[in-house]
C-alpha positions in Angstrom: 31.0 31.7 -2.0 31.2 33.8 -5.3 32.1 32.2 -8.3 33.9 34.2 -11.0 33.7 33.2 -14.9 35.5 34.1 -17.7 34.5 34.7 -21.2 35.4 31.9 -23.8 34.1 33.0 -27.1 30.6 32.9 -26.3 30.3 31.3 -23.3 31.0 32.6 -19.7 33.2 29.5 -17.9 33.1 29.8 -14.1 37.0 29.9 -12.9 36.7 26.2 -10.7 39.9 25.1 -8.7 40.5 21.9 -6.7 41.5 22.1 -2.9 45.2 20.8 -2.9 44.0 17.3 -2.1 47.9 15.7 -0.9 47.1 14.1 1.9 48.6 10.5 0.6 48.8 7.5 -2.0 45.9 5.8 -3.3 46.5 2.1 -3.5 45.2 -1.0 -5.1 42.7 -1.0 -1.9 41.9 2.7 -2.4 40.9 2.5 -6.0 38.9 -1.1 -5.6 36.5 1.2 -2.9 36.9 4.0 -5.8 35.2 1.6 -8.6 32.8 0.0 -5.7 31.5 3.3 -4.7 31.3 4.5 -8.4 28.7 1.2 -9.3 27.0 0.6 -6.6 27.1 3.7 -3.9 26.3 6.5 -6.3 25.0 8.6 -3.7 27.7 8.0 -1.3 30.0 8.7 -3.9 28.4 11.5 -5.8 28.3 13.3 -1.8 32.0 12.6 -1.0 32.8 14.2 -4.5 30.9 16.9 -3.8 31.9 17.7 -0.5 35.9 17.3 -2.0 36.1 14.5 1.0 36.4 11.4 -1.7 40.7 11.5 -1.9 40.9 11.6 1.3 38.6 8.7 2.2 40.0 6.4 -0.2 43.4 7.4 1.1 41.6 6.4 4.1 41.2 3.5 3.2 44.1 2.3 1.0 45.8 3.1 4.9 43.4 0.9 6.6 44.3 -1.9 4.2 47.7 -1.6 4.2 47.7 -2.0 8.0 45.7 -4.7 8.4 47.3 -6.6 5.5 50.8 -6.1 7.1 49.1 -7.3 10.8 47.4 -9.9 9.4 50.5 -11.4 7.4 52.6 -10.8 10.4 49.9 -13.2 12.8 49.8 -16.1 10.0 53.9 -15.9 9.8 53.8 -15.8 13.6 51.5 -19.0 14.0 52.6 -21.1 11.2 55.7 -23.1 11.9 56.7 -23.7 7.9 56.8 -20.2 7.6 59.9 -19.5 9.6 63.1 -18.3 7.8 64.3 -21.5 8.2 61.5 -23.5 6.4 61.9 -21.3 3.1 65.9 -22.2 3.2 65.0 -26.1 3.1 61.6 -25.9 0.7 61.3 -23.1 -0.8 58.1 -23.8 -3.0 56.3 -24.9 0.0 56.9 -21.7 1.8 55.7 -19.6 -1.1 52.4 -21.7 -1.3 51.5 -21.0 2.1 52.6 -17.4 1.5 50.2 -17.3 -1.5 47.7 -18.6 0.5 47.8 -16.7 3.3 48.0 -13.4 1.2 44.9 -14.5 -0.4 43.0 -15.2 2.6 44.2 -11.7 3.9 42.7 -9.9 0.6 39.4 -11.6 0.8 39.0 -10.5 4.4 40.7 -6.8 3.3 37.8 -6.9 0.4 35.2 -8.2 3.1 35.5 -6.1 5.9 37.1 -2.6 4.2 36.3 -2.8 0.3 32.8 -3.7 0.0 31.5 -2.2 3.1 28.0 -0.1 3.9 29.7 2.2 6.9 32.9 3.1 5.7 
């Protein structure tokens, strides 16, 4: 590969352009792995930089997420008898705690198993 540079007063600038990286959205999920690989994987991430290969694994991963957030959620609602639609119409605030709840649980096993990972 032959770089090109161009003359800026005294200094010779090489002429760098980014690969059109649009290959997705990068979520919450996606820039928690960002700021996880940044402080404690700086090899990992100074590589995937490198190799132009870091957008497209945290878009990666903010897809994983997403999917497994949306499964889990779907297998608590399944399981859980209070969550029906019929349990929000009579107690509302109950319905919402377990919702909390269960959204929680889902993001601490979204962090666990995706997030803060070695083999991702």
């Amino acid at each position: 590969m032959e770089l090109k540079y161009t003359r800026t007063g005294d200094y010779e600038l090489p002429n760098l352009t980014l690969n059109d990286n649009k290959k997705g959205t990068i979520n919450k999920y996606g820039m928690l792995r960002l700021n996880y690989l940044k402080h404690n994987k700086k090899a990992l991430y100074t590589t995937l930089l490198m190799k132009d290969k870091l957008t497209s694994h945290l878009v990666l991963v903010s897809k994983d997420a997403e999917i497994l957030l949306n499964n889990l959620i779907e297998s608590y609602k399944k399981r859980d008898e209070k969550l029906f639609e019929r349990t929000k119409k009579i107690n509302q605030l109950e319905w919402v705690k377990l919702m909390n709840n269960y959204k929680n649980t889902t993001e601490e096993i979204i962090l666990k198993e995706l997030i803060y990972t070695e083999n991702m």
